[in-house]
MARVO-518894 format. One record per atom (N, C-alpha, C, O): residue in one letter; x, y negated, z negated. Coordinates in steps of 0.2 Angstrom, whole numbers, padded with zeros to 4 digits, always signed. Example, Ala and Ser with C-alpha at 12.3 -4.5 7.8 and 13.67 -1.06 7.14 Angstrom:
! MARVO-518894
A+0066+0028-0039;A+0062+0022-0039;A+0066+0016-0039;A+0071+0017-0042;S+0064+0011-0035;S+0068+0005-0036;S+0064+0000-0039;S+0067-0006-0040;
***
This chain:
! MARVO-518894
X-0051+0019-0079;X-0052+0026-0077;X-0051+0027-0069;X-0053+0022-0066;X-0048+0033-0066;X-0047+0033-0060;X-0053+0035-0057;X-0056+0040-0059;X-0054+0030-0050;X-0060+0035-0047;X-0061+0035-0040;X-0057+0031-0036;X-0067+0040-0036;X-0063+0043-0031;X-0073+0043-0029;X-0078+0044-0033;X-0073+0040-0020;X-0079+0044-0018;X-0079+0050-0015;X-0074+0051-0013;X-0084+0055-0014;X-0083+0061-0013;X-0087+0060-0005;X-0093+0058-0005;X-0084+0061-0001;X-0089+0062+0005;X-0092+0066+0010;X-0090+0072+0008;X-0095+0067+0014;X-0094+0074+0017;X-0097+0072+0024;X-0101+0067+0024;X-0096+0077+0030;X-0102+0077+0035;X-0105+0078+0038;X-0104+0080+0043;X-0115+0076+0037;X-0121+0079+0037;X-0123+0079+0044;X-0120+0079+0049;X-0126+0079+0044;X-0132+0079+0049;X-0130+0083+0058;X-0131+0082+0064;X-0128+0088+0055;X-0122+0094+0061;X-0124+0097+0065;X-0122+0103+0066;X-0130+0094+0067;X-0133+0100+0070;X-0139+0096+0075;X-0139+0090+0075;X-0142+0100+0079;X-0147+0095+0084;X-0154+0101+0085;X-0153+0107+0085;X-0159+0099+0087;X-0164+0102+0088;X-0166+0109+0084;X-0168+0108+0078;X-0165+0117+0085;X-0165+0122+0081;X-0160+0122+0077;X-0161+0122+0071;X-0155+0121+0079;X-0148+0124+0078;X-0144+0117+0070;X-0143+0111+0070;X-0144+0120+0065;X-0141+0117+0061;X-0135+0121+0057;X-0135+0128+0058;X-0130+0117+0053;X-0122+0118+0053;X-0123+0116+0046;X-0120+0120+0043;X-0125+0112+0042;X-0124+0109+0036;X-0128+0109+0033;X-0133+0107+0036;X-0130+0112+0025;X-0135+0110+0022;X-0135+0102+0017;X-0133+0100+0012;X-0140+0098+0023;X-0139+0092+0019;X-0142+0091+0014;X-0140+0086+0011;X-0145+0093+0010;X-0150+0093+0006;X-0147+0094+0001;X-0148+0090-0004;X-0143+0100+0000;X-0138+0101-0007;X-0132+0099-0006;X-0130+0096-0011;X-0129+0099-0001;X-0125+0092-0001;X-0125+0085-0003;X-0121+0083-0007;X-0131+0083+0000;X-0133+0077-0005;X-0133+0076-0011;X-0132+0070-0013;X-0135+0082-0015;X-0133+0081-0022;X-0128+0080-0026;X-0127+0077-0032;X-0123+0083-0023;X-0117+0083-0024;X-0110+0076-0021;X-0106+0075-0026;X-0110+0074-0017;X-0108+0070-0012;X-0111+0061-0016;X-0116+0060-0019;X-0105+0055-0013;X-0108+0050-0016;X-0108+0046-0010;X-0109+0040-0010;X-0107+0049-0003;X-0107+0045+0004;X-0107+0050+0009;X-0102+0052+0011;X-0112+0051+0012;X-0113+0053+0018;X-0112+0051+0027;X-0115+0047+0030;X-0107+0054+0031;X-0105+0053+0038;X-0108+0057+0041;X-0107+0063+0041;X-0113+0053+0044;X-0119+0056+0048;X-0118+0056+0055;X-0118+0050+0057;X-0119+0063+0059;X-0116+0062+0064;X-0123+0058+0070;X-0129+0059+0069;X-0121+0054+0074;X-0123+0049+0075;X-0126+0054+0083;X-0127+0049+0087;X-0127+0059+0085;X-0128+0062+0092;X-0124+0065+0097;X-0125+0070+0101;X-0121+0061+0097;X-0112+0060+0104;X-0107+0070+0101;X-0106+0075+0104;X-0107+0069+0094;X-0104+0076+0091;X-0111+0083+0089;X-0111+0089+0090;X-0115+0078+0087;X-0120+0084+0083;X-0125+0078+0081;X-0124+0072+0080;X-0132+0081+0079;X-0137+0076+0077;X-0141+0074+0081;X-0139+0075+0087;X-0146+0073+0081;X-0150+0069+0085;X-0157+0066+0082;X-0159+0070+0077;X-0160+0063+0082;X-0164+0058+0082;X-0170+0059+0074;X-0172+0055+0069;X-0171+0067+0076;X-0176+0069+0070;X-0170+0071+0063;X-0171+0070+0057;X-0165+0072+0066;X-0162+0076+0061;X-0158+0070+0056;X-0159+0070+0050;X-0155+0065+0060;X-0153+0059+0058;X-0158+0057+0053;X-0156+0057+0047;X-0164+0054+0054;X-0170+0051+0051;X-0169+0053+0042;X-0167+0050+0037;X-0171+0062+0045;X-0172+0065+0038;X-0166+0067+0033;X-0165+0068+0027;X-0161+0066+0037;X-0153+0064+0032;X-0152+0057+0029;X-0150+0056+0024;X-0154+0054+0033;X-0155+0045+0030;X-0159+0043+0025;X-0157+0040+0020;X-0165+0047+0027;X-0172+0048+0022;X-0169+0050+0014;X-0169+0046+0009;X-0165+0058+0015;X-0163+0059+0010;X-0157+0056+0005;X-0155+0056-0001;X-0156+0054+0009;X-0148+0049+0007;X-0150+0043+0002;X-0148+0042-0003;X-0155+0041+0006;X-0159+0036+0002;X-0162+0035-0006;X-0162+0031-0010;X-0164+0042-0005;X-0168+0044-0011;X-0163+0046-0014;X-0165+0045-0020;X-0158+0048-0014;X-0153+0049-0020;X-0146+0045-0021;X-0141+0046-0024;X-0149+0039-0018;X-0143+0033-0020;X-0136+0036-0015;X-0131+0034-0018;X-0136+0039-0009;X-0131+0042-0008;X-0127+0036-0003;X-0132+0032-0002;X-0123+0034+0000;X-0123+0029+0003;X-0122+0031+0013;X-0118+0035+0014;X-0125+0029+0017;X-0125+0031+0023;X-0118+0030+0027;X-0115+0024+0025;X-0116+0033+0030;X-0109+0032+0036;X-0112+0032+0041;X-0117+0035+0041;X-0110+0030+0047;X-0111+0032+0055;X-0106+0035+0056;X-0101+0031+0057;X-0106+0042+0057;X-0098+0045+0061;X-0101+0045+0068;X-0106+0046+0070;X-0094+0042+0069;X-0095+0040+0078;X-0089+0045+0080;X-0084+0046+0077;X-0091+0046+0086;X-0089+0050+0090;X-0086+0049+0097;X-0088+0044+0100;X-0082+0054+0101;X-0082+0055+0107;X-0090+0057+0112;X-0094+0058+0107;X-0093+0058+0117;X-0097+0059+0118;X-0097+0065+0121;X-0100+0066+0127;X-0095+0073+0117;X-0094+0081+0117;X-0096+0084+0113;X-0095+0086+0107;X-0103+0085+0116;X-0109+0088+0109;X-0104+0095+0112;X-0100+0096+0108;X-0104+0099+0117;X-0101+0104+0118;X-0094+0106+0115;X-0093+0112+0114;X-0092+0103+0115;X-0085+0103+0111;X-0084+0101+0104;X-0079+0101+0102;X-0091+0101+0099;X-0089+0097+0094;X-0088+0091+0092;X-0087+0091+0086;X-0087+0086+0097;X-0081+0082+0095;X-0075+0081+0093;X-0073+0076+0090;X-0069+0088+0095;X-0065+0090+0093;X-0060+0092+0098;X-0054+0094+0097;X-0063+0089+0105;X-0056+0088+0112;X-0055+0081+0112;X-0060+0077+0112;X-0050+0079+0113;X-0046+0070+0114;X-0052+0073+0123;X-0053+0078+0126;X-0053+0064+0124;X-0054+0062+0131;X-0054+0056+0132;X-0054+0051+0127;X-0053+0056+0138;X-0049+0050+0142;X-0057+0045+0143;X-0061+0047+0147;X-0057+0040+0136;X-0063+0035+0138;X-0061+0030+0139;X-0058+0028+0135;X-0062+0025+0145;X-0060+0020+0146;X-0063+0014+0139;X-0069+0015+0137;X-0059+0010+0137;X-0061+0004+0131;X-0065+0003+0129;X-0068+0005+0124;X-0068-0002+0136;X-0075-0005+0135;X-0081-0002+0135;X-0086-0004+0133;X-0080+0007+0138;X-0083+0011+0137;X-0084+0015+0129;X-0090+0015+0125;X-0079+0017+0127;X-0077+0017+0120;X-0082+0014+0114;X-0086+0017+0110;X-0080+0006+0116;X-0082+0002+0112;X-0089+0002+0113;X-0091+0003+0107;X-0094+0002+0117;X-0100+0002+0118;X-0104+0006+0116;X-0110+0006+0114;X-0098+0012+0116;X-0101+0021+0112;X-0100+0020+0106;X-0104+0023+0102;X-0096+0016+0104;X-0096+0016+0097;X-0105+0012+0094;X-0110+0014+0092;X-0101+0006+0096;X-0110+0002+0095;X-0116+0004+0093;X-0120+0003+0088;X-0116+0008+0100;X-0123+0013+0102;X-0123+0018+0095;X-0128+0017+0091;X-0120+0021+0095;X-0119+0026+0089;X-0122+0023+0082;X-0127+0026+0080;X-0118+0017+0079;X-0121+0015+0073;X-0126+0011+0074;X-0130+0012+0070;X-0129+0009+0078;X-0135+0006+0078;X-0140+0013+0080;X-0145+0014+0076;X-0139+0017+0084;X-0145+0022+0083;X-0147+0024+0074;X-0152+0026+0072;X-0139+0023+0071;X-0141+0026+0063;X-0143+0020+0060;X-0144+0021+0054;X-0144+0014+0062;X-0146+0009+0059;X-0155+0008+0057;X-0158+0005+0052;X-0156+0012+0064;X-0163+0011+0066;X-0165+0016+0059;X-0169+0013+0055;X-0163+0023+0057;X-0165+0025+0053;X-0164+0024+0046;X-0168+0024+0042;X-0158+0023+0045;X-0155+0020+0039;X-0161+0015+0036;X-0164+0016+0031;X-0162+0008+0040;X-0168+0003+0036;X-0174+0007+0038;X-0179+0004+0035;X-0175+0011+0041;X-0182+0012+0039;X-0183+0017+0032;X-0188+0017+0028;X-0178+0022+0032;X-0177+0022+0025;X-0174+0018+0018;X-0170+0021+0014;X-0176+0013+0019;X-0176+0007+0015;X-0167+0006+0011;X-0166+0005+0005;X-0162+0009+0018;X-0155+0009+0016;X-0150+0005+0023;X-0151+0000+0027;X-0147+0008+0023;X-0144+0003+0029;X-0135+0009+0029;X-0134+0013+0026;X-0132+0006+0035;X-0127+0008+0037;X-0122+0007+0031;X-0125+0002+0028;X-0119+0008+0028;X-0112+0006+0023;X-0106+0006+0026;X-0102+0002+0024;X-0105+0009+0030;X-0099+0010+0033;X-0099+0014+0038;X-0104+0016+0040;X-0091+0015+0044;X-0092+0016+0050;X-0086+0022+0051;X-0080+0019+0051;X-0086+0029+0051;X-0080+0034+0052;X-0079+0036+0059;X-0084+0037+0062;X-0074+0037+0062;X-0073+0040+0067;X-0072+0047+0067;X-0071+0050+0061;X-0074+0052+0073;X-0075+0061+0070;X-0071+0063+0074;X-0072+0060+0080;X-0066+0069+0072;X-0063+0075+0076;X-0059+0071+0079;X-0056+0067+0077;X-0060+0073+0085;X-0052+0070+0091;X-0052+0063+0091;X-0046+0060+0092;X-0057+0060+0089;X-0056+0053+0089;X-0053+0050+0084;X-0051+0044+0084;X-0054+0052+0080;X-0052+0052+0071;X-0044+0054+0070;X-0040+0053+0065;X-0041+0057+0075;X-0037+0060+0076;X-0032+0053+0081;X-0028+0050+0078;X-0034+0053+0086;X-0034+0051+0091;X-0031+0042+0087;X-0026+0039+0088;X-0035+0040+0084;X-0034+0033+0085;X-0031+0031+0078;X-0032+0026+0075;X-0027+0038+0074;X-0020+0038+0069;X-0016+0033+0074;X-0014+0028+0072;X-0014+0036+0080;X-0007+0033+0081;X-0008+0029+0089;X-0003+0026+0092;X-0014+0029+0093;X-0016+0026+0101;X-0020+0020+0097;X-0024+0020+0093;X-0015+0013+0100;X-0018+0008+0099;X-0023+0006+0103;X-0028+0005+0100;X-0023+0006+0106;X-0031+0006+0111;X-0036+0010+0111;X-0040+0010+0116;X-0035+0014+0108;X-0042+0019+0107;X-0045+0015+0100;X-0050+0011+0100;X-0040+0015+0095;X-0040+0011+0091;X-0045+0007+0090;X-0050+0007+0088;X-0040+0000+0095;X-0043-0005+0094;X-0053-0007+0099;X-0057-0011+0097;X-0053-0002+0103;X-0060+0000+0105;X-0065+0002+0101;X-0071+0002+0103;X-0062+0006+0096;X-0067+0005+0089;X-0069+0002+0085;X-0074+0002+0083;X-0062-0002+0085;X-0063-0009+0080;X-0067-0013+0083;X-0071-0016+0080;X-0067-0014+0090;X-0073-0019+0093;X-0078-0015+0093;X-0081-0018+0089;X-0081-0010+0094;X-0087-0006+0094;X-0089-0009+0085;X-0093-0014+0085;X-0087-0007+0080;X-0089-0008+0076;X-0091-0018+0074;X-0096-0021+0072;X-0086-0020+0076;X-0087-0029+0076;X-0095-0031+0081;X-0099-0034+0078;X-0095-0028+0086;X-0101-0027+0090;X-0108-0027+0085;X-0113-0030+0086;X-0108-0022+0080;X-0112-0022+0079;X-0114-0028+0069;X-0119-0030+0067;X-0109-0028+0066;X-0109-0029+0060;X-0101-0032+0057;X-0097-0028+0055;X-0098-0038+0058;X-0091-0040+0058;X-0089-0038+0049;X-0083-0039+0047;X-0096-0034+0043;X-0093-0034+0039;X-0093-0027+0037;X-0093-0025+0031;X-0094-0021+0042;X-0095-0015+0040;X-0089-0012+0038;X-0084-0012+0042;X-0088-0010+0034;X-0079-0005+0032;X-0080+0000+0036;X-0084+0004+0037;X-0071+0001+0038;X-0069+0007+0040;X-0067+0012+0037;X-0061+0010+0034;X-0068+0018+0036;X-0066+0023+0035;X-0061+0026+0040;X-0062+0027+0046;X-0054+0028+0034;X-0048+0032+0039;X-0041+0034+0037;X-0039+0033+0031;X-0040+0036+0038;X-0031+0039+0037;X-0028+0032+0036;X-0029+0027+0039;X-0023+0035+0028;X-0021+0027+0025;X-0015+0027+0032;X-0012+0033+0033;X-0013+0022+0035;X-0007+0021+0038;X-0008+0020+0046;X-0004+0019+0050;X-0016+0021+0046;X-0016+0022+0054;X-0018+0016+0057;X-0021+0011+0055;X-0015+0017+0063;X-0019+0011+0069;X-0025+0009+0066;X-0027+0003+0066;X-0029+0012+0064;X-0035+0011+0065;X-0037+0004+0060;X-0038-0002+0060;X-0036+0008+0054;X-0036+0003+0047;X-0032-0001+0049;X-0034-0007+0049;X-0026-0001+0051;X-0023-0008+0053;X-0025-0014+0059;X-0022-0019+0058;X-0028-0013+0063;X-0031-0017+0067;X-0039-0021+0065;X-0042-0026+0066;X-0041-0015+0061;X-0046-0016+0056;X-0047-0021+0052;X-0051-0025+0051;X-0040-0019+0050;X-0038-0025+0044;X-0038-0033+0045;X-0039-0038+0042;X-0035-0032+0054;X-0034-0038+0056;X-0040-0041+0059;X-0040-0047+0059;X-0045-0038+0061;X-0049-0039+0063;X-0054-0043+0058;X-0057-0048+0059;X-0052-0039+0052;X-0055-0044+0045;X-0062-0039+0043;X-0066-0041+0039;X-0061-0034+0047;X-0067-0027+0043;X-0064-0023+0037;X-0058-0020+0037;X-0068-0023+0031;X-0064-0020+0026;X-0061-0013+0028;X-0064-0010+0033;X-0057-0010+0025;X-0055-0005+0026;X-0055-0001+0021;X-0055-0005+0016;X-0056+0006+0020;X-0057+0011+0015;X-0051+0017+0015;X-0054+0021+0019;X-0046+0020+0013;X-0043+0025+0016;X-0046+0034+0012;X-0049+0036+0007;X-0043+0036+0016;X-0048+0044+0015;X-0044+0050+0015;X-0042+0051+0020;X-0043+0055+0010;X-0038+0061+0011;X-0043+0067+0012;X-0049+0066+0013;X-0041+0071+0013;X-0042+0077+0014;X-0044+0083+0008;X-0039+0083+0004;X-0047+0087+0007;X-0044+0091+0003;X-0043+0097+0005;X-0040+0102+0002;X-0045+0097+0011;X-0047+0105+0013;X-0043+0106+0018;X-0042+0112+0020;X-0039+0099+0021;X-0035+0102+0029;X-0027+0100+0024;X-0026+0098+0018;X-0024+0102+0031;X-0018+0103+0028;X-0013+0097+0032;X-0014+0095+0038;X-0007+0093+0026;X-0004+0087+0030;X+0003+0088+0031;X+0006+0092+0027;X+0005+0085+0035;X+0012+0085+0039;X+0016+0081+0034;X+0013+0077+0030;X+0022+0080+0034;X+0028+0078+0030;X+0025+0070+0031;X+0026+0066+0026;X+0023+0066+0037;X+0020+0061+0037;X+0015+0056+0036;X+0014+0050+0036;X+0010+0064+0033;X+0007+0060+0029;X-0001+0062+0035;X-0006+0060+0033;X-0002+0065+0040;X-0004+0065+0044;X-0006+0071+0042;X-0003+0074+0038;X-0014+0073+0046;X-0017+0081+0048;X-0014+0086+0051;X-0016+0087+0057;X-0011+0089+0049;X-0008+0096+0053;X-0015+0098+0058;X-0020+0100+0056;X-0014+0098+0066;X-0018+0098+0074;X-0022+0106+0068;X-0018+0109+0064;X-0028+0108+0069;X-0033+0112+0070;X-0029+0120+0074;X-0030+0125+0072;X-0026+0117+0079;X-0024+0124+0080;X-0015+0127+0077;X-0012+0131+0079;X-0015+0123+0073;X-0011+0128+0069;X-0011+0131+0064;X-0015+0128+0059;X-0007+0137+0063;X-0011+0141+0058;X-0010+0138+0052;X-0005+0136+0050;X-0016+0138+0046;X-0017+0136+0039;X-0019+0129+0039;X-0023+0128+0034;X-0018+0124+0043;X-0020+0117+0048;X-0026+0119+0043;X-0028+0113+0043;X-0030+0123+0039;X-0040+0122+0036;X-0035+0126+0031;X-0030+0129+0032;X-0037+0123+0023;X-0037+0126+0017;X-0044+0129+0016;X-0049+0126+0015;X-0043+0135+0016;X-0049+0138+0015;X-0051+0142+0008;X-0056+0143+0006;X-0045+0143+0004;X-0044+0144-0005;X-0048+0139-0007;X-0047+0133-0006;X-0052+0141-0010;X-0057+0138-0014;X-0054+0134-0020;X-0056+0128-0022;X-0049+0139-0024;X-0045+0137-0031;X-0041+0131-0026;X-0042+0125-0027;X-0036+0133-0022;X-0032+0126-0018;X-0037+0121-0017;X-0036+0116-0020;X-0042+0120-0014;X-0045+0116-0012;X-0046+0109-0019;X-0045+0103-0019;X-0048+0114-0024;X-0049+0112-0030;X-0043+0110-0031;X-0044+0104-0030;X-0036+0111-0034;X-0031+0107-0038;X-0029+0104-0032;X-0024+0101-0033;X-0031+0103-0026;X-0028+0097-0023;X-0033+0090-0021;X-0032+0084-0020;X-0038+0092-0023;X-0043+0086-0025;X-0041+0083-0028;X-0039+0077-0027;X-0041+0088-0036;X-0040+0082-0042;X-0033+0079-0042;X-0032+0075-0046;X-0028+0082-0038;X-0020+0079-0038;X-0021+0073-0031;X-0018+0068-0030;X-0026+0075-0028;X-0025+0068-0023;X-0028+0064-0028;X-0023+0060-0029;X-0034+0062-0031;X-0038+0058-0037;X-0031+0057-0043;X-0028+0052-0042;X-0030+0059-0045;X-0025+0057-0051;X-0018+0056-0049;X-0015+0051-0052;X-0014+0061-0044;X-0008+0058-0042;X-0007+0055-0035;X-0002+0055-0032;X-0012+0054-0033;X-0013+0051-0027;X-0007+0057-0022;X-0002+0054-0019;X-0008+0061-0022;X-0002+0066-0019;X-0003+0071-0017;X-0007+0074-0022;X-0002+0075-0011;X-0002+0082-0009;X+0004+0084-0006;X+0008+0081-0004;X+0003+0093-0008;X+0009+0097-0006;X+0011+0096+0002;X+0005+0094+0004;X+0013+0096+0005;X+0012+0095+0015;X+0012+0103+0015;X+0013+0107+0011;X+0010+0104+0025;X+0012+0111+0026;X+0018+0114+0025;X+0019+0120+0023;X+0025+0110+0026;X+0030+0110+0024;X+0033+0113+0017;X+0039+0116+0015;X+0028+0111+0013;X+0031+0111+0004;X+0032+0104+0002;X+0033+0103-0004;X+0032+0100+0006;X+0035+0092+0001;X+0031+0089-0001;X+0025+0091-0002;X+0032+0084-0003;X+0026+0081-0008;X+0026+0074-0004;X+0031+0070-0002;X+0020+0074-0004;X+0017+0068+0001;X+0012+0063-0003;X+0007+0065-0005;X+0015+0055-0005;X+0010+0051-0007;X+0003+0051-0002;X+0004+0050+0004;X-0003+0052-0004;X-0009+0048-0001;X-0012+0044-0004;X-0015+0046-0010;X-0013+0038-0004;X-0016+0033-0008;X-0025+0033-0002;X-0027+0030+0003;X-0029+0037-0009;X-0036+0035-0004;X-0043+0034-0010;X-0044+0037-0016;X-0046+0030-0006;X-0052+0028-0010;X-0058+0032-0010;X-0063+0031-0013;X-0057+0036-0006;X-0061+0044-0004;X-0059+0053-0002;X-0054+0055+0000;X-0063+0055-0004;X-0061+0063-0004;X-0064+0066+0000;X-0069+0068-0003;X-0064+0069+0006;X-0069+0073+0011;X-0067+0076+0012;X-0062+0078+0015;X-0074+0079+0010;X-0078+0088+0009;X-0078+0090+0015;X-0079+0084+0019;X-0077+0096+0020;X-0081+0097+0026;X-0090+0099+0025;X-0090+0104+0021;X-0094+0098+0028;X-0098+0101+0027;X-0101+0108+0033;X-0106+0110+0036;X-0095+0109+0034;X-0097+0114+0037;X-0091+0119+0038;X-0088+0121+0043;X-0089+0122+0032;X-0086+0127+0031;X-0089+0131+0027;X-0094+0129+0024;X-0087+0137+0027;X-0093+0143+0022;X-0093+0143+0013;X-0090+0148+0011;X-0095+0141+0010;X-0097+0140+0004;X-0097+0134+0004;X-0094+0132-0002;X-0098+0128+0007;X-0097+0122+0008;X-0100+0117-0001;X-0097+0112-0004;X-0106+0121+0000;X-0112+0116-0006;X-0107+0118-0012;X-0103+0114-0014;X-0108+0124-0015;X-0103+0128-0020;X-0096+0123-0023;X-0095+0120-0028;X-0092+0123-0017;X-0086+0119-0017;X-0086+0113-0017;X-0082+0110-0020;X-0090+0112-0015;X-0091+0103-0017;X-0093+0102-0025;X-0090+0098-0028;X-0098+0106-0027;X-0101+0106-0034;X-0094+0105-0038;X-0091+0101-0040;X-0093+0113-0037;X-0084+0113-0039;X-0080+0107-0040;X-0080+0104-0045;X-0077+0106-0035;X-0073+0099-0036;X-0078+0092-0039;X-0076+0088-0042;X-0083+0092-0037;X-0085+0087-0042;X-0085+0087-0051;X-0085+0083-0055;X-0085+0095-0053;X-0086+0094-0059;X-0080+0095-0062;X-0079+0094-0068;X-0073+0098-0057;X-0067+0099-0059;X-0063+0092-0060;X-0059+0092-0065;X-0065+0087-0056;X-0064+0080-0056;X-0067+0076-0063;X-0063+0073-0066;X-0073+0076-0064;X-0075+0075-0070;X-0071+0076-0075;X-0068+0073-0079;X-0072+0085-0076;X-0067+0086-0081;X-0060+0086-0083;X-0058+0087-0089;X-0056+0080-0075;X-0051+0078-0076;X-0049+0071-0077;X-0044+0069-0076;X-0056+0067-0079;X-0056+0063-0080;X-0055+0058-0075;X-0052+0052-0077;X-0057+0059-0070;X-0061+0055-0064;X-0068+0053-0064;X-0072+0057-0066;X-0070+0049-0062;X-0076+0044-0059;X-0077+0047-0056;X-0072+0049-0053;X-0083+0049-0053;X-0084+0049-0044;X-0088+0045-0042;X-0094+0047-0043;X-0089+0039-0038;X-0091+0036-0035;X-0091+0033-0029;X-0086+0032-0027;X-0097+0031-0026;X-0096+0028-0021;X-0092+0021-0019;X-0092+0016-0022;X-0087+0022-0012;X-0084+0014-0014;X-0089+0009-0009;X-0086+0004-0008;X-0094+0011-0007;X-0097+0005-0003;X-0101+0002-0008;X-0105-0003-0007;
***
């Protein structure tokens, strides 16, 4: 049977101000990329997403970031390497801290927004992740765009590798994320959303923004959690997925 995990972005928000419903999320979802502070998140909020996560068997990510809580984590910036790599560390271990105290642990390590972007095709932003992550755990997987620097450096590095599509954004004849600011760059059609799930899950393939048909070979499917009907749409595609005779599971 084919199968697929479902992921998505929790913990988006810091102090007042929240972006994501983790809570029904969580129910839905079989791995959580938790923003580690640098994008969104902070200390209390982190806790109580790991806490959650735990109790429903959900499995924890570190989305590690640029350090642009003001921007989202959604502007490229010029970070030196070793600085990079440091931020990365810091990052997963701050969710480490919470992760075993909710008697769970890190699973894996994502990169977020520009960075996620950024280190598809810049070898040294790249490779400064891959140290960051080695820093802290030489056997945490990476999550990422099948074909990029990242997982490749990753791979050599000897950290497992995870590859991950999209459902909601829109991809380039290459196989890459059409940039945010062009128009359609977010599928926002609920029904679209929906039949490109289950064709990335069954035929491993999506339409590009062009119209052509683009192989994705990925072991994960991510949800945004912070688009408007986010919890809804997730349910949805989980149960459209079953009913096409997909697994959903976690791959850590």
């Amino acid at each position: 049977m084919t199968s697929i995990d479902l992921n998505a972005d929790l913990g988006e928000g810091f102090g007042r101000w929240r972006l994501t419903d983790d809570e029904r999320l969580l129910s839905v979802v079989t791995s959580a990329n938790v923003a580690c502070g640098f994008h969104a998140g902070d200390a209390v909020t982190m806790r109580q997403v790991c806490e959650l996560a735990a109790e429903r068997g959900v499995r924890i990510g570190a989305q590690v970031s640029y350090r642009d809580l003001a921007g989202f984590g959604r502007r490229s910036m010029e970070v030196p390497p070793a600085e990079l790599a440091a931020e990365v560390a810091y990052q997963i271990g701050a969710l480490e801290v919470f992760a075993r105290a909710a008697g769970a642990r890190v699973s894996y390590v994502k990169p977020h927004g520009a960075l996620y972007n950024r280190v598809v095709r810049d070898e040294e932003q790249a490779a400064a992740v891959v140290e960051g992550v080695l820093l802290v755990d030489a056997s945490l997987p990476v999550l990422g765009l099948p074909g990029s620097r990242l997982l490749e450096l990753a791979g050599k590095a000897g950290l497992p590798t995870v590859t991950e599509a999209f459902a909601d954004r829109a991809y380039t004849d290459e196989g890459t994320l059409v940039p945010r600011g062009v128009d359609g760059a977010v599928v926002t059609d609920p029904d679209a959303v929906v039949e490109r799930s289950v064709g990335l899950a069954r035929s491993r393939a999506v339409v590009s923004h062009s119209g052509a048909v683009v192989g994705v070979e990925a072991r994960s499917l991510c949800l945004h959690g912070d688009t408007p009907g986010a919890v809804e749409l997730a349910r949805r595609v989980r149960e459209e997925l079953v009913a096409a005779g997909v697994r959903v599971e976690a791959f850590a």
